[in-house]
C-alpha positions as CSV (number, residue, x, y, z in Angstrom):
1,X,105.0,75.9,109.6
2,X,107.8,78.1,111.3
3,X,106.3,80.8,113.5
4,X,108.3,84.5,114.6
5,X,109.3,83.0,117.7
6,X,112.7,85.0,118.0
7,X,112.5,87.5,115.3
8,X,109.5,88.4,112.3
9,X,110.1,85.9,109.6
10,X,109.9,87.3,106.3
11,X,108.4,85.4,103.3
12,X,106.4,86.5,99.8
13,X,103.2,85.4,98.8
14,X,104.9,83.1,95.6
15,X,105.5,84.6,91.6
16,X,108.7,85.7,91.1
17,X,110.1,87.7,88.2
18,X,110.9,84.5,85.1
19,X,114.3,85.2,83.3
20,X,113.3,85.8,79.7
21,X,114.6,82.8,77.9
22,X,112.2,80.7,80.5
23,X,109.4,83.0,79.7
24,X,109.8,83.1,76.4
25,X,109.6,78.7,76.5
26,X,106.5,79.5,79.0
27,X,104.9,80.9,76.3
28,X,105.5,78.9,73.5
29,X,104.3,76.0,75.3
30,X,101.5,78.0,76.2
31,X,100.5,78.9,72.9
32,X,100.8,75.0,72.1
33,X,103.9,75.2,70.3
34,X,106.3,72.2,70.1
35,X,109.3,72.8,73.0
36,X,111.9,70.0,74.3
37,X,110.2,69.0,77.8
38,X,113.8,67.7,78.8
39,X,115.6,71.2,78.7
40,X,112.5,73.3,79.4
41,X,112.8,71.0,82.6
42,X,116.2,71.7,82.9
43,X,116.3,75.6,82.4
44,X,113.2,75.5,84.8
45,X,115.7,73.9,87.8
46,X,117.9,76.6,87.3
47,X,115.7,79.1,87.3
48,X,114.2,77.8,90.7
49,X,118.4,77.6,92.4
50,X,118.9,81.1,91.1
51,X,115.6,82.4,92.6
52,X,116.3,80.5,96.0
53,X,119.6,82.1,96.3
54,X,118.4,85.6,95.1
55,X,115.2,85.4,98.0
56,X,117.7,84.6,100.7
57,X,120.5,87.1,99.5
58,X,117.5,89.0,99.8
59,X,116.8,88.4,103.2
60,X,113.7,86.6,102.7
61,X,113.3,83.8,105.4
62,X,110.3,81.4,103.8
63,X,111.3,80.9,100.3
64,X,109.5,79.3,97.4
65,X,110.1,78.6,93.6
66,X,108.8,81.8,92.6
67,X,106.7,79.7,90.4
68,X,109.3,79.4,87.8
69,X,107.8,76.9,85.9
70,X,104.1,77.4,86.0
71,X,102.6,80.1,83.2
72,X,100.4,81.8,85.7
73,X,98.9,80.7,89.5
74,X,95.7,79.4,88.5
75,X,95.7,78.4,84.7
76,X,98.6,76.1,85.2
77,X,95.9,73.7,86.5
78,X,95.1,73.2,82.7
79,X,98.4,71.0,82.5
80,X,97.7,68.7,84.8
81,X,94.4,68.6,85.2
82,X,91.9,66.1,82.8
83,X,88.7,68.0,81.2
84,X,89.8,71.6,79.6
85,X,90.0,72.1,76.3
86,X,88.7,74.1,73.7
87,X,88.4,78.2,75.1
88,X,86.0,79.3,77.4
89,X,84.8,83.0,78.2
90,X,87.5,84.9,80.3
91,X,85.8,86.9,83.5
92,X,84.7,90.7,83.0
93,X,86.8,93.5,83.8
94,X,86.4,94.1,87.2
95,X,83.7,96.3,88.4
96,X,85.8,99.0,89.7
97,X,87.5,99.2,86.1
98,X,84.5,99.6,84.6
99,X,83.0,102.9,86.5
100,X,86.1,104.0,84.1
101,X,86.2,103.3,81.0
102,X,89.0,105.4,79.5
103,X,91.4,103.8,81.8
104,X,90.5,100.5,80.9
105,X,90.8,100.9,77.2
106,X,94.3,102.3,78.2
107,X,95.7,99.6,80.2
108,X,93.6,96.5,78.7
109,X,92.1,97.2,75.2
110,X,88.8,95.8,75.2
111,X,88.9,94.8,78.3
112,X,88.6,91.6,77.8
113,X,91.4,89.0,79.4
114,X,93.3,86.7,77.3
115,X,91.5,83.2,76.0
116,X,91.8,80.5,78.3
117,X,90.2,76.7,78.5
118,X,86.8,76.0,79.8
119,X,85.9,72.6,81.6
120,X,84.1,70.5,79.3
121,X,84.5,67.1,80.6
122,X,85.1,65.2,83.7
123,X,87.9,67.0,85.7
124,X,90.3,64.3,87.1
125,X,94.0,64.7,87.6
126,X,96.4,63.0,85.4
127,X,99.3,62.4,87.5
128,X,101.7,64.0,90.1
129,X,105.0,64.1,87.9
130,X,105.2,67.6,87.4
131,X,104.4,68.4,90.8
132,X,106.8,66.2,92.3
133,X,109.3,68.0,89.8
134,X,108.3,71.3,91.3
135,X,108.8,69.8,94.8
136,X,112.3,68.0,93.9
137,X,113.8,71.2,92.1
138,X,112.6,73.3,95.9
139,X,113.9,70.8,97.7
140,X,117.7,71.0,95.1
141,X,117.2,74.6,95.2
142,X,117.1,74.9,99.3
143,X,119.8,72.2,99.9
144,X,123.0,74.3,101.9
145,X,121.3,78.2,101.1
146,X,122.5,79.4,104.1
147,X,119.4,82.2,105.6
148,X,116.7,80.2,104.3
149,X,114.3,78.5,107.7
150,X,111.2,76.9,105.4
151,X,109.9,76.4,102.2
152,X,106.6,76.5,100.5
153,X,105.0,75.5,97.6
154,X,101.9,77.3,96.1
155,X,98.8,75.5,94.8
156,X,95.7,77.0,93.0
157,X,92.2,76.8,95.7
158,X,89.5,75.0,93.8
159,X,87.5,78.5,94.3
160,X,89.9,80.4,92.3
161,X,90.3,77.5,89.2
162,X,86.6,77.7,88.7
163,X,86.7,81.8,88.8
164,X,89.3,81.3,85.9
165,X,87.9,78.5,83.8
166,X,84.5,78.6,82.8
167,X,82.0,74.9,83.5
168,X,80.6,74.0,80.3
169,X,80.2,70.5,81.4
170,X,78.9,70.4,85.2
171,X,76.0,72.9,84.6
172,X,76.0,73.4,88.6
173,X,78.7,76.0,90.0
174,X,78.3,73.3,93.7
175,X,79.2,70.2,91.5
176,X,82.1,71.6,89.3
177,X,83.8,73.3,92.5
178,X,83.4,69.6,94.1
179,X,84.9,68.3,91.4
180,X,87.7,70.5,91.1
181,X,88.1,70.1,94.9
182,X,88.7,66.5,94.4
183,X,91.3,66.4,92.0
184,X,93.4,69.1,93.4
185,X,93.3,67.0,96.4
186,X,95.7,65.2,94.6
187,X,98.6,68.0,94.4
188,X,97.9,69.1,97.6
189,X,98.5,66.2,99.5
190,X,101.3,65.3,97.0
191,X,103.0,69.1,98.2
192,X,102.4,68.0,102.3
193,X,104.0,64.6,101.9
194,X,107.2,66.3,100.1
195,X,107.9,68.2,103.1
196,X,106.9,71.5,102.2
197,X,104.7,73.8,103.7
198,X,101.4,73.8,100.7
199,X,100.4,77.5,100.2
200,X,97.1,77.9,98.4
201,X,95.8,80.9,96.3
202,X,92.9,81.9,97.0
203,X,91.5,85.2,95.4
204,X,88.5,83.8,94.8
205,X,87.0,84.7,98.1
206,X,87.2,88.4,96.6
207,X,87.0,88.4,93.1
208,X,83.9,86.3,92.3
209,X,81.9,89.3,94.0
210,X,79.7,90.3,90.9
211,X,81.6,88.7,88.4
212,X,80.9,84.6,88.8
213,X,78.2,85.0,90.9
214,X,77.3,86.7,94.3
215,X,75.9,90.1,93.6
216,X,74.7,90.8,96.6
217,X,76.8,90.8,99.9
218,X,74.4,87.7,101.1
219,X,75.0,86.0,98.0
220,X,78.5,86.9,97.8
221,X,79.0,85.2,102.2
222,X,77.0,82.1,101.4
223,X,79.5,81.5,97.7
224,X,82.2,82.5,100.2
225,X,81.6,79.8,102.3
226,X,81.1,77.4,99.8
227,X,84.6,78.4,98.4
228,X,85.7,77.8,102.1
229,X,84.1,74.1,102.4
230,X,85.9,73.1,99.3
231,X,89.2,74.3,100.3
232,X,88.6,72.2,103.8
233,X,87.5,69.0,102.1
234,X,90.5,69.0,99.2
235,X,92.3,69.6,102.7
236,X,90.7,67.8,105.5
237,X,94.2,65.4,105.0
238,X,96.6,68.0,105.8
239,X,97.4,69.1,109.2
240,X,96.2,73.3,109.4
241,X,99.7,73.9,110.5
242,X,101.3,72.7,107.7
243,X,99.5,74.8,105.5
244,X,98.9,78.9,104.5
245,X,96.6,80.6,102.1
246,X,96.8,83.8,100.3
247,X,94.0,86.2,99.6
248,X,93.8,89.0,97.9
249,X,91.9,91.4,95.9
250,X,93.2,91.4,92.3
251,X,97.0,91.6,91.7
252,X,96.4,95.0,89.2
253,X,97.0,98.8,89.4
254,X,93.3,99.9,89.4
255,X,90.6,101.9,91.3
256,X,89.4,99.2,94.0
257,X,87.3,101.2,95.2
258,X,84.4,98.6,94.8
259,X,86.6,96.4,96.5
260,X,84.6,94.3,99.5
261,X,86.2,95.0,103.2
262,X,88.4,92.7,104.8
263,X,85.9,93.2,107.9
264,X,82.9,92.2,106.0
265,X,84.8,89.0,104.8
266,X,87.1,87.9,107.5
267,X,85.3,85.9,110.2
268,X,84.5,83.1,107.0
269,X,88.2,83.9,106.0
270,X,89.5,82.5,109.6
271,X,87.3,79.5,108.9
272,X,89.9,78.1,106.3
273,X,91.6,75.0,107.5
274,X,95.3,76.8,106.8
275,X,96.7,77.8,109.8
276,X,98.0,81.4,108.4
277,X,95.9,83.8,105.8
278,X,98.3,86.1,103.7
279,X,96.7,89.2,102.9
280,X,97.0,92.8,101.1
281,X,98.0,95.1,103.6
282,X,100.0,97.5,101.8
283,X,98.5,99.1,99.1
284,X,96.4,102.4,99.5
285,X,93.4,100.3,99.2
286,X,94.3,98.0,102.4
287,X,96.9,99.6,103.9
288,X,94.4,100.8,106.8
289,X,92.8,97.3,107.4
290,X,95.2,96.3,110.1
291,X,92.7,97.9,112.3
292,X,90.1,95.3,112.1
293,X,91.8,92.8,114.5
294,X,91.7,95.8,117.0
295,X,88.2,94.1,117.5
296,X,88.3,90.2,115.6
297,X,90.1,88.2,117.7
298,X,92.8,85.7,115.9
299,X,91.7,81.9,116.6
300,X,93.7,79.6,118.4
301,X,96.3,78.6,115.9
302,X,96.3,81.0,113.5
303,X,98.8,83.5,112.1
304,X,98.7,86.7,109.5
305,X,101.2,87.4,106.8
306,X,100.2,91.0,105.7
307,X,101.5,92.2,102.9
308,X,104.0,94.9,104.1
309,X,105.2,95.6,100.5
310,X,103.2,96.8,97.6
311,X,103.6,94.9,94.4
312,X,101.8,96.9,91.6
313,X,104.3,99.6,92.2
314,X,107.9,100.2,91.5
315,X,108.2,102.3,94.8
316,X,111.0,101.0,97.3
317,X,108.8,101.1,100.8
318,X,111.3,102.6,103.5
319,X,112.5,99.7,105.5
320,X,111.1,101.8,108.9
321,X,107.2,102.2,107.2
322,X,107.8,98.1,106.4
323,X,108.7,98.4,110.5
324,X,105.7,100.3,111.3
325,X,103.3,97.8,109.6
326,X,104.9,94.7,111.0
327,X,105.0,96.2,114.5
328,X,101.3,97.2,114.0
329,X,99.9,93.8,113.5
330,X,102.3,92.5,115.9
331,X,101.1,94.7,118.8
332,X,97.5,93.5,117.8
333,X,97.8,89.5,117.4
334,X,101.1,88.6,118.9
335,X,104.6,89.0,118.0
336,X,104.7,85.3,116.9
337,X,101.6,85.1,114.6
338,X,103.2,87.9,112.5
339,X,105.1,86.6,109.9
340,X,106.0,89.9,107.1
341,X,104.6,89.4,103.5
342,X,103.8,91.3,99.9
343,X,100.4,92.1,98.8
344,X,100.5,89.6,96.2
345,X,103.0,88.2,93.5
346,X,105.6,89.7,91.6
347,X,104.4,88.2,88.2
348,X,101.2,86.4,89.0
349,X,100.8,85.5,85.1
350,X,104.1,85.0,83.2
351,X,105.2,87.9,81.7
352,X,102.7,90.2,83.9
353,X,104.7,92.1,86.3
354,X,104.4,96.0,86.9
355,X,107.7,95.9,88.7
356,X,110.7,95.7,87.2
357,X,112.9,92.6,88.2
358,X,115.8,94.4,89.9
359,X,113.4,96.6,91.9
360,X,111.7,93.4,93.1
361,X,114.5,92.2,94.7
362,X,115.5,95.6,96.4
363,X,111.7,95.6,97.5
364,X,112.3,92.3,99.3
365,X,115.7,93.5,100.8
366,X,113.7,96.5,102.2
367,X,111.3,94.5,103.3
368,X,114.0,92.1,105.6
369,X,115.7,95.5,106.8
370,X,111.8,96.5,107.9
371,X,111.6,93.3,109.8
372,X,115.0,93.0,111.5
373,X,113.7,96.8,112.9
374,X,110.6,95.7,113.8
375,X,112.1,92.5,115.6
376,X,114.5,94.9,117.5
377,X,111.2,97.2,118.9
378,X,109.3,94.0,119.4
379,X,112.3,91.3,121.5
């Protein structure tokens, strides 16, 4: 993994806005509906060559696929993965919705999310094809983009599959993360030996606080660190350098005000095998948590990737407060473990972005103008 050693590399923490033909085959296939695999493969590579180009136009240094081809971050699992079927209960509404009711009957109905599969067999993973398709459209995608320095692919963490999907067959939350650990393994190493730097999601290590489990802040640190173990055993192959993970505390316009501290959190965080942690940084919510490494010091190794750009809101940050973040961080941890990132994805479910496409893209290009000022106060 490429570190700011002569300027603040600028990356994204993976969704990208889908064109809406793609989305619309995303869907269907979703649904279960009969689609041709050969040109939903097709549209899918171009999709992927069209993002590259756009995120380095963009000024965006570590590009990915935008996950052009996967219906959401987590559930795409269900595709790949042996042992989900049939529909499984969908996690509550976050606790911070709830303390307001009205608001979440305007924004999500009942409140409820949509349907999605439940594990009710033996998880095992079928095999790597379309994961080595996501890896060999990158790798077309990147080939002579002039700007572009690295390129990473995103996985889901085992945590944040098990948050999503609901056990109905391991009866033991320790066993069915295990499990999942195991076969993920599979696409993880199957991401390191194509070449690319593996990314995985991990939002779990926030969101399961009260709503999978971990009530208390006790209960909440010991599930955190057993989230943590599994991402380092589906990992142990992988070199730490080779690897990122994003965290994050729900990719939604909403209170947060229930929302557990980065501080309270961060010295298990830093115990992750992935050498860099991507982070929220920019929202209201976060946006003052760059403090905390005023006093936790940054292992050996690592590097942050704080989100500099808000992505629930269709506000272009001024390229000098995107500065004043990077520089921030910078002056705290070292101008080389800073690399510039968003708070989350763009469109973390297919078809779920706040933003509107051609704001996204500004967003980033404010973002790179923010880092090439910041590189200029910092070299």
């Amino acid at each position: 993994m490429k570190r700011s050693t002569d300027r603040i590399l600028t990356t994204h923490t993976g969704s990208l806005p889908r064109p809406p033909d793609l989305l619309e085959q995303l869907l269907r296939r979703d649904r279960g509906e009969a689609v041709d695999a050969d040109a939903l493969g097709a549209r899918v590579r171009e999709a992927v060559a069209d993002s590259v180009r756009r995120q380095a136009a963009a000024g965006v240094a570590v590009v990915n696929d935008g996950e052009a081809g996967k219906i959401g971050y987590s559930t795409y699992v269900t595709e790949r993965l042996e042992g989900f079927g049939g529909e499984g209960d969908p996690p509550g509404p976050p606790p911070d919705m709830l303390e307001f009711p009205e608001y979440l009957a305007r924004e999500r109905g009942d409140g409820r999310g949509p349907a999605m599969p439940a594990c009710d067999g033996p998880i095992a993973y079928r095999d790597t094809a379309a994961a080595r398709a996501d890896i060999a459209a990158l790798h077309e995608a990147v080939d002579g983009v002039e700007g572009v320095d690295e390129a990473f692919l995103s996985a889901a963490s085992p945590g944040v599959v098990a948050f999503f999907l609901a056990d109905r067959h391991y009866g033991d939350h320790e066993a069915y993360l295990d499990a999942i650990a195991d076969a993920m393994k599979v696409e993880y190493d199957e991401i390191h030996r194509g070449g690319l730097v593996l990314q995985l999601d991990c939002p779990d290590l926030t969101l399961t606080r009260g709503r999978r489990g971990g009530e208390t802040e006790d209960d909440f640190r010991a599930l955190l660190r057993l989230h943590v173990e599994a991402i380092n055993h589906a990992t142990r192959d992988i070199p730490p350098d080779a690897m990122r993970m994003h965290v994050c505390w729900g990719n939604y316009e909403g209170p947060h005000h229930h929302d557990i501290p980065l501080r309270d959190i961060v010295d298990v965080v830093l115990q992750a095998r992935p050498a860099a942690v991507s982070f929220e940084a920019a929202n209201p919510r976060h946006a003052h948590e760059w403090t905390v490494f005023e006093d936790v010091a940054l292992p050996d190794g690592k590097a942050l990737v704080p989100g500099v750009l808000d992505t629930t809101t269709n506000y272009i940050e001024h390229p000098e407060l995107v500065a004043q973040r990077i520089v921030r961080y910078a002056r705290l941890v070292g101008r080389e473990n800073v690399i510039a990132g968003t708070d989350c994805g763009f469109a973390s479910f297919a078809g779920s972005s706040a933003v509107d496409p051609a704001i996204v893209w500004a967003k980033l290009g404010a973002m790179a103008e923010g880092a090439a000022l910041a590189s200029a106060e910092l070299w």
